[in-house]
N, CA, C and O of each residue as an XYZ file, in Angstrom:
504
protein
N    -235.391     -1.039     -7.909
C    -234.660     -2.291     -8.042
C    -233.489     -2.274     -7.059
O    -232.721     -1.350     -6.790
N    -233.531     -3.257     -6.690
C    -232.208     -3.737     -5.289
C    -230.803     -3.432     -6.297
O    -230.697     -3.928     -7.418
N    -229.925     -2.669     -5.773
C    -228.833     -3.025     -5.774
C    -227.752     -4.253     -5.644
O    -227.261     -4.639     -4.584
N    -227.429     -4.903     -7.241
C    -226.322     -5.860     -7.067
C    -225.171     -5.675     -6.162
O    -224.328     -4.789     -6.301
N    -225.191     -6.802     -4.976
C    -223.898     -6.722     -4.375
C    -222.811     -7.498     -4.634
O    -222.982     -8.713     -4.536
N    -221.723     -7.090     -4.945
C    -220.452     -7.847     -5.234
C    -219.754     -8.772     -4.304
O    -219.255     -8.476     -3.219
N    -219.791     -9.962     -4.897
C    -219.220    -11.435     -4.360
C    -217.796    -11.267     -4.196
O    -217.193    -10.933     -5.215
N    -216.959    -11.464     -2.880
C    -215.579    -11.724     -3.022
C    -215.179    -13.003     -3.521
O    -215.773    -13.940     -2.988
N    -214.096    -13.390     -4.649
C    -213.735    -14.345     -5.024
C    -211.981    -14.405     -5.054
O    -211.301    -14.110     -6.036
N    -211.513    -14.813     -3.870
C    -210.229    -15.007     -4.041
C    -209.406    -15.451     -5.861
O    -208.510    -14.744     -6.322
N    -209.701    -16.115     -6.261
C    -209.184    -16.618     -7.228
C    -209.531    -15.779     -8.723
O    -209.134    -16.178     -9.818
N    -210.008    -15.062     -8.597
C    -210.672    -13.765     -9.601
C    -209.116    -13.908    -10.426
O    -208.959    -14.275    -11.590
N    -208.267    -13.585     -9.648
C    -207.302    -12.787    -10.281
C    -206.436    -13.862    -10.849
O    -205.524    -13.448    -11.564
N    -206.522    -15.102    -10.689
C    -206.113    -16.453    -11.837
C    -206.971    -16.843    -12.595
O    -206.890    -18.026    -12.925
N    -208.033    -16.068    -13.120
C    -208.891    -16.340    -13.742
C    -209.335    -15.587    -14.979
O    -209.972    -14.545    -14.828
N    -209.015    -16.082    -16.319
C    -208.736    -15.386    -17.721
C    -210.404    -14.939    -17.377
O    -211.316    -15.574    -16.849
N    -210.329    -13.556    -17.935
C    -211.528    -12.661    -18.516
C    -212.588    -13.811    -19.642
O    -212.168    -14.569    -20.515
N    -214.279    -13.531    -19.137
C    -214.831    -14.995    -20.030
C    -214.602    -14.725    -20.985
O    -214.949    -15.737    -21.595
N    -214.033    -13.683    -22.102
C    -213.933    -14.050    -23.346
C    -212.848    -14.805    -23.586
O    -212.961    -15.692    -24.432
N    -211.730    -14.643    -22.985
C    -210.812    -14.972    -22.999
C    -210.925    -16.662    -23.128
O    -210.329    -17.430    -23.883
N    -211.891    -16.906    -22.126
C    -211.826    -18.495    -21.543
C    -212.921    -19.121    -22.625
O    -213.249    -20.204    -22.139
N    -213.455    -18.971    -23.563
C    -214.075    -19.490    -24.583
C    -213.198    -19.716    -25.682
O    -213.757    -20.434    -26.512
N    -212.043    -19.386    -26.016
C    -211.662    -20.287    -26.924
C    -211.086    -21.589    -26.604
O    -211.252    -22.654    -27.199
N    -210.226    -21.279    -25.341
C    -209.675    -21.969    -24.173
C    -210.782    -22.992    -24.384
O    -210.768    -23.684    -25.402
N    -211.690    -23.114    -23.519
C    -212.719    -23.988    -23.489
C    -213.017    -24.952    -24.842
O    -213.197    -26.165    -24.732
N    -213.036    -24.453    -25.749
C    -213.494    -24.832    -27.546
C    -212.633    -26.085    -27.724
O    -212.941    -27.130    -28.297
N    -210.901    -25.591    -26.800
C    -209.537    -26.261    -27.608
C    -209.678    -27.306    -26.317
O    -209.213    -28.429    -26.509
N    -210.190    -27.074    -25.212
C    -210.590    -28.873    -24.416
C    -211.547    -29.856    -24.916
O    -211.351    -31.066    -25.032
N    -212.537    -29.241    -25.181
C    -214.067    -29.450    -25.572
C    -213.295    -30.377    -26.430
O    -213.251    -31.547    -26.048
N    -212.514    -29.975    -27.819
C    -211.921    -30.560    -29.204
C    -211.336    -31.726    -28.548
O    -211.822    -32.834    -28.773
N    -210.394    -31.596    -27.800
C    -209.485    -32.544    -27.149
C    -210.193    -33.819    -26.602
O    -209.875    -34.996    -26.776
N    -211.176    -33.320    -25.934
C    -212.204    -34.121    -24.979
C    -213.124    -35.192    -25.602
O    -213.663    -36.149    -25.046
N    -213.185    -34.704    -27.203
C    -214.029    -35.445    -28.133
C    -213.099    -36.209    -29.055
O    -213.630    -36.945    -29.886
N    -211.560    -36.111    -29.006
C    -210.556    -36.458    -29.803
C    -210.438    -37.652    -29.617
O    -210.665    -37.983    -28.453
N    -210.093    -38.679    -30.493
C    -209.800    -40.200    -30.580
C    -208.583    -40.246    -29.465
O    -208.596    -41.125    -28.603
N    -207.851    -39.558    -29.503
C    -206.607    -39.803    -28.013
C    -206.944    -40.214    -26.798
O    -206.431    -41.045    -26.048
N    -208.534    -39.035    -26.629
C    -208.625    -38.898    -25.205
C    -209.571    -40.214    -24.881
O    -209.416    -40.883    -23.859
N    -210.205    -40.394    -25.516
C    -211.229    -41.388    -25.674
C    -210.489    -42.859    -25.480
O    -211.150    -43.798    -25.037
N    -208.715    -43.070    -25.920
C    -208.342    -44.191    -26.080
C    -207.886    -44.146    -24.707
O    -207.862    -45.200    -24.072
N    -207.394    -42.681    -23.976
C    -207.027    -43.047    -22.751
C    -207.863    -43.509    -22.077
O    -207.613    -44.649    -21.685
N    -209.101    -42.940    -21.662
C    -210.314    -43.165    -20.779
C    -211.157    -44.293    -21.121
O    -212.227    -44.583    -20.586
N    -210.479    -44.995    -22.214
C    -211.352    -46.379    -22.539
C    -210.390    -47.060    -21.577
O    -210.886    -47.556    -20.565
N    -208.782    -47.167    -21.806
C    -207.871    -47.847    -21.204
C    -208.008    -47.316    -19.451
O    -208.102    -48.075    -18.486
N    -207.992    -46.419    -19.436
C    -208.462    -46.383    -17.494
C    -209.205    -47.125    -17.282
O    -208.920    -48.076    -16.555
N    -210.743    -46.951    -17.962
C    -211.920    -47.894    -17.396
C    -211.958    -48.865    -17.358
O    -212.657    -49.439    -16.523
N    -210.825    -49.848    -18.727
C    -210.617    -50.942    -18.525
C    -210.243    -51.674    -17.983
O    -210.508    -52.876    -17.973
N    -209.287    -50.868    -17.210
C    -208.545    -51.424    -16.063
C    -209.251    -51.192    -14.418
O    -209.190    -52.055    -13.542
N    -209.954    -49.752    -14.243
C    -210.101    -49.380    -13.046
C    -211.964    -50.073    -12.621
O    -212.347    -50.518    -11.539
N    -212.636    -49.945    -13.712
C    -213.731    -50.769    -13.485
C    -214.090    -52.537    -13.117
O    -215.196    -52.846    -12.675
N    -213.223    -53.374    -13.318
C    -212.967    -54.905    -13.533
C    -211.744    -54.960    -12.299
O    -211.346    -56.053    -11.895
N    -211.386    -54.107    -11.939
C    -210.524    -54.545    -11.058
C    -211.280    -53.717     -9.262
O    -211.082    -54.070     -8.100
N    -211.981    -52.769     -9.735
C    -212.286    -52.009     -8.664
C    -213.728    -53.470     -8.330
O    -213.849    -53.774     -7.144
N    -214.349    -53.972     -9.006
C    -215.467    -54.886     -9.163
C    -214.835    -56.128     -8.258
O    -215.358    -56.565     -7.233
N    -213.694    -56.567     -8.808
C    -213.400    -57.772     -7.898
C    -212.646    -57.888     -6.763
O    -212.548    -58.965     -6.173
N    -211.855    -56.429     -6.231
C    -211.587    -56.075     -5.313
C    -212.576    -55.876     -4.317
O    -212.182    -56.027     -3.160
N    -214.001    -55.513     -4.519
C    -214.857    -55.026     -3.849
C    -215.571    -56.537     -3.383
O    -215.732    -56.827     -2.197
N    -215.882    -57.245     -4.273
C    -216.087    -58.741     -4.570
C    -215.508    -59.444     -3.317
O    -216.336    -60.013     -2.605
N    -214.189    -59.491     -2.936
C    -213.312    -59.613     -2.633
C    -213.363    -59.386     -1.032
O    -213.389    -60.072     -0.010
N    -213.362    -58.144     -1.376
C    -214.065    -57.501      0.455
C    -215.209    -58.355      1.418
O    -215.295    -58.884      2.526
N    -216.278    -58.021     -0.204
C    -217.341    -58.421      0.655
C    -217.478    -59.942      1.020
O    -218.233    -60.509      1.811
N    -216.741    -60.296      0.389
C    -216.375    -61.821      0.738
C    -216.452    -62.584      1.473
O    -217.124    -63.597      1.670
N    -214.799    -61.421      2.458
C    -214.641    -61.485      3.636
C    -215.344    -60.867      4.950
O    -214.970    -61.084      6.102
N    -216.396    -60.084      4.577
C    -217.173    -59.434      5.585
C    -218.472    -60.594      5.528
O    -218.850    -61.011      6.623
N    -218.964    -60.969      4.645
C    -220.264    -61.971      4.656
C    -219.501    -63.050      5.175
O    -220.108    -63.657      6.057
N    -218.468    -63.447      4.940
C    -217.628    -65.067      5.480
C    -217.726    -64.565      7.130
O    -218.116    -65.494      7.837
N    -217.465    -63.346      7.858
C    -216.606    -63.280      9.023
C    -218.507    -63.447      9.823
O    -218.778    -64.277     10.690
N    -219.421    -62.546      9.293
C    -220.862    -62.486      9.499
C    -221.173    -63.541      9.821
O    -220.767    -63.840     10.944
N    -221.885    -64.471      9.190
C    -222.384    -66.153      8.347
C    -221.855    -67.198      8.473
O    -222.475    -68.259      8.543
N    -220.286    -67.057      8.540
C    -219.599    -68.437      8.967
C    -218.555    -68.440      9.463
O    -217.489    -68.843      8.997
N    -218.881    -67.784     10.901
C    -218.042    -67.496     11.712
C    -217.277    -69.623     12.041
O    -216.297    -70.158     11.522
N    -217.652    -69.837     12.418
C    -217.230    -71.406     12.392
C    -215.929    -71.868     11.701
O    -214.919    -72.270     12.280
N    -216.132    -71.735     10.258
C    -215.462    -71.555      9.274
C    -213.956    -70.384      9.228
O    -212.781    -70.598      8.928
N    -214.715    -69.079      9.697
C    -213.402    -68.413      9.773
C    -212.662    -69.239     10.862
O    -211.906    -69.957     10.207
N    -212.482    -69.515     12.175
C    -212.310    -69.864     13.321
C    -211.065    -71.363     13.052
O    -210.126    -71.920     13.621
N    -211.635    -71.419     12.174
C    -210.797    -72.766     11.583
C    -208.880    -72.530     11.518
O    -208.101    -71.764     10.950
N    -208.813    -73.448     12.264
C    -206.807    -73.302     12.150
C    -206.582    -73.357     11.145
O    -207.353    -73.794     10.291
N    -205.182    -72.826     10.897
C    -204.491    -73.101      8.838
C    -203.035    -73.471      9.445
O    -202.358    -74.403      9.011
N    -202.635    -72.597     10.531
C    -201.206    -73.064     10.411
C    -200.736    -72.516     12.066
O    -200.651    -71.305     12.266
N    -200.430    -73.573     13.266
C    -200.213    -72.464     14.492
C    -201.501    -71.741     15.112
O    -202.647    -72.010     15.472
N    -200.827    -70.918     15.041
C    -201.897    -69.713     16.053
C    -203.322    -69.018     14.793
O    -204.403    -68.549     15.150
N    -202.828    -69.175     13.365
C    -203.235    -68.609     12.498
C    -204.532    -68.818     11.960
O    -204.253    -69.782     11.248
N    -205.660    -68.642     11.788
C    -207.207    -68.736     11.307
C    -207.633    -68.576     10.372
O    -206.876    -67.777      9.821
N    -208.665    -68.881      9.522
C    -208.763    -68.424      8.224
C    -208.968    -67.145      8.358
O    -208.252    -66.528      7.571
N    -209.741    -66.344      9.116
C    -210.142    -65.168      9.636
C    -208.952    -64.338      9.127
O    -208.850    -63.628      8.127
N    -207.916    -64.690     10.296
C    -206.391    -63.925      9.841
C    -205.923    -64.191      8.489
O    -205.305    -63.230      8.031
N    -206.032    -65.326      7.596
C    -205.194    -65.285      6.429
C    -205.954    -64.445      5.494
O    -205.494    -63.612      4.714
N    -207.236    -64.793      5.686
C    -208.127    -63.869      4.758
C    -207.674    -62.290      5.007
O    -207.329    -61.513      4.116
N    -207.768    -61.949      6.668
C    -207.987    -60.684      7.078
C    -206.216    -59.948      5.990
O    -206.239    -59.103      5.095
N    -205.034    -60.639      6.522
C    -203.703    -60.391      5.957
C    -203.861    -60.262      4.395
O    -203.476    -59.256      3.800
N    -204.542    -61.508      3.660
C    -205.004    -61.611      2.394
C    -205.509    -59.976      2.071
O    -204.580    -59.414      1.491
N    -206.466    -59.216      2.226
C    -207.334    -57.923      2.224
C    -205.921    -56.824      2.150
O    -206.072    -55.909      1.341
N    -204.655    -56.834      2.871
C    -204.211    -56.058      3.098
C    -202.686    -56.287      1.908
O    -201.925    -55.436      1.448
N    -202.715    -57.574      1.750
C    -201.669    -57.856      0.561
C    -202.244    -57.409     -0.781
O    -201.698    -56.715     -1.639
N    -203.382    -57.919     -0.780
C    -204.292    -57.721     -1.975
C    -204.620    -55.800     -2.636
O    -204.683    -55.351     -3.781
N    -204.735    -55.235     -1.473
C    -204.566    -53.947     -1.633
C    -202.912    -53.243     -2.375
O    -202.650    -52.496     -3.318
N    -202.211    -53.883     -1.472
C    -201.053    -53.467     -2.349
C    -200.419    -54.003     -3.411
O    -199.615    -53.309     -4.033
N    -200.716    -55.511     -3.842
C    -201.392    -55.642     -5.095
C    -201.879    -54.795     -6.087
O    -201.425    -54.367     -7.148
N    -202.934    -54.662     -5.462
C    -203.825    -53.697     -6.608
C    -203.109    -52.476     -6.714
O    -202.790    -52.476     -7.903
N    -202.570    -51.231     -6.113
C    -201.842    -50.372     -6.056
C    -200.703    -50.753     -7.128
O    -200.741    -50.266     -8.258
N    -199.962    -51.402     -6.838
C    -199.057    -51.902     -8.213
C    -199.433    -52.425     -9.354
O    -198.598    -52.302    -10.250
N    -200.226    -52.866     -9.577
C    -201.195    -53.355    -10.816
C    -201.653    -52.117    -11.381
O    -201.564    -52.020    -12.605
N    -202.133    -51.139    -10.724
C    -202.627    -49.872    -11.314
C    -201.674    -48.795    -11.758
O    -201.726    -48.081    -12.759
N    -200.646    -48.851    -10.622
C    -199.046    -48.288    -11.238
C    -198.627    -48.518    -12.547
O    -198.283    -47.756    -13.450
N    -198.734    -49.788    -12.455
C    -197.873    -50.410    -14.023
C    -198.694    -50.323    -14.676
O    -198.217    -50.197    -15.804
N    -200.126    -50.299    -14.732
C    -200.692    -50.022    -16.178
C    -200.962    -48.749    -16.398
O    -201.186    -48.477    -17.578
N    -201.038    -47.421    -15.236
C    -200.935    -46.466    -16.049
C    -199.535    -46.383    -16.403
O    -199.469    -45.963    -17.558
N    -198.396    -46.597    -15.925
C    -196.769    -45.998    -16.491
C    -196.791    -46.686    -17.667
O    -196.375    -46.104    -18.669
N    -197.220    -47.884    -17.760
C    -197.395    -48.783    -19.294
C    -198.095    -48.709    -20.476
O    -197.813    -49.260    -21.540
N    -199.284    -47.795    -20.152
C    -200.410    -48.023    -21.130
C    -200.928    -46.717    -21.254
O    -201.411    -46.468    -22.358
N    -200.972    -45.241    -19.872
C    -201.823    -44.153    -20.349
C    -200.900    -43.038    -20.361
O    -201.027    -42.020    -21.040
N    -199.691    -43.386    -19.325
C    -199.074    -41.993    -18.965
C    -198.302    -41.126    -19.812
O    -198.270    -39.906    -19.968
N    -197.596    -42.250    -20.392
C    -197.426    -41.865    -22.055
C    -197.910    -40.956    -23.347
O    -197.243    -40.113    -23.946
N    -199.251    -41.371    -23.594
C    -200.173    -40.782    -24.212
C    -200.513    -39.554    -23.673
O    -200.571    -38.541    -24.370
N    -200.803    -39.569    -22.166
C    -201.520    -38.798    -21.718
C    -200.916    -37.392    -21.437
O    -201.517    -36.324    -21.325
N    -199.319    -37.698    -21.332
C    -198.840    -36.734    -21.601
C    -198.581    -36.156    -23.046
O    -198.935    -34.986    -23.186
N    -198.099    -36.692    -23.997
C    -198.342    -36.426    -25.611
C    -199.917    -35.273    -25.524
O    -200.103    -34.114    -25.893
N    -200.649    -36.127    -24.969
C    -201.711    -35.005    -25.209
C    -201.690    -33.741    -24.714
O    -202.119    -32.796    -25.377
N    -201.149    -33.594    -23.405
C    -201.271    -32.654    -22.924
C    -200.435    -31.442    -23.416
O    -200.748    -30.253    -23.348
N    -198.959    -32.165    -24.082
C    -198.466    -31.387    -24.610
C    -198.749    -30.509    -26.069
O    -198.318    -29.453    -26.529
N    -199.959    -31.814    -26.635
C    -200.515    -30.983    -27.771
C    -201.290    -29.926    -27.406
O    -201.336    -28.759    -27.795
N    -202.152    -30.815    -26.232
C    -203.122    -29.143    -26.022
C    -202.167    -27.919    -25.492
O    -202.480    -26.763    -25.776
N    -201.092    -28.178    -24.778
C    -200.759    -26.796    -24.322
C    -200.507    -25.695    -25.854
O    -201.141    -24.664    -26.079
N    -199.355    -26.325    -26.780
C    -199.484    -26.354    -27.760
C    -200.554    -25.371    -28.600
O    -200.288    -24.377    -29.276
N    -201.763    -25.945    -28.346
C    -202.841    -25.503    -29.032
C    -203.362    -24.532    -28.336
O    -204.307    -23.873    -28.771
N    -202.721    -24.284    -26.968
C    -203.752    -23.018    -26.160
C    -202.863    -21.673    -26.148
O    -203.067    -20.678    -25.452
N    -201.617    -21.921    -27.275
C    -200.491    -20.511    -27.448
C    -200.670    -20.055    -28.148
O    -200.002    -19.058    -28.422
């Protein structure tokens, strides 16, 4: 039989012995199935799924408009300015938009909790 050769693993040595890491594991696992965690990750999705959908919506909008009806983009709004450009400026306001919209609802709605939890689990892993 071949001789096992030993793998170098930098990180070996931050890394609890596996018995060690099975209870560890048990007290996330618990956490992971806990009504807390579940209320956070309902409230992320609620927010990051419906907004990531019409942002994208949004995009493609403007990529099928610039494609298909070029005519249409080309159209003056104000001066030198096109729909092309208000849309194109629109894409880049709208982004930082969304960036603040996602700010305030996690500082409002998860970060809170999410720390409470974390402090229970540390808590629970002493």
């Amino acid at each position: 039989m071949a001789q096992q050769q030993k793998v170098f693993d930098p990180w070996a040595a931050d890394r609890p012995p596996a018995a060690a890491a099975e209870p560890r594991a048990g007290v996330y696992r618990e956490v992971q199935a806990g009504a807390a965690f579940q209320a956070i990750r309902s409230g992320y999705r609620g927010f990051v799924l419906p907004a990531t959908a019409v942002f994208l919506a949004w995009y493609l909008l403007f990529v099928v408009a610039q494609a298909f009806a070029p005519n249409l983009m080309r159209r003056q709004v104000a001066g030198p300015l096109n729909v092309a450009w208000v849309l194109g400026l629109g894409q880049f306001a709208s982004t930082f938009l969304l960036t603040w919209l996602y700010a305030r609802n996690a500082r409002t709605k998860r970060d809170r909790a999410a720390l409470d939890l974390r402090w229970d689990t540390q808590d629970q892993l002493r």
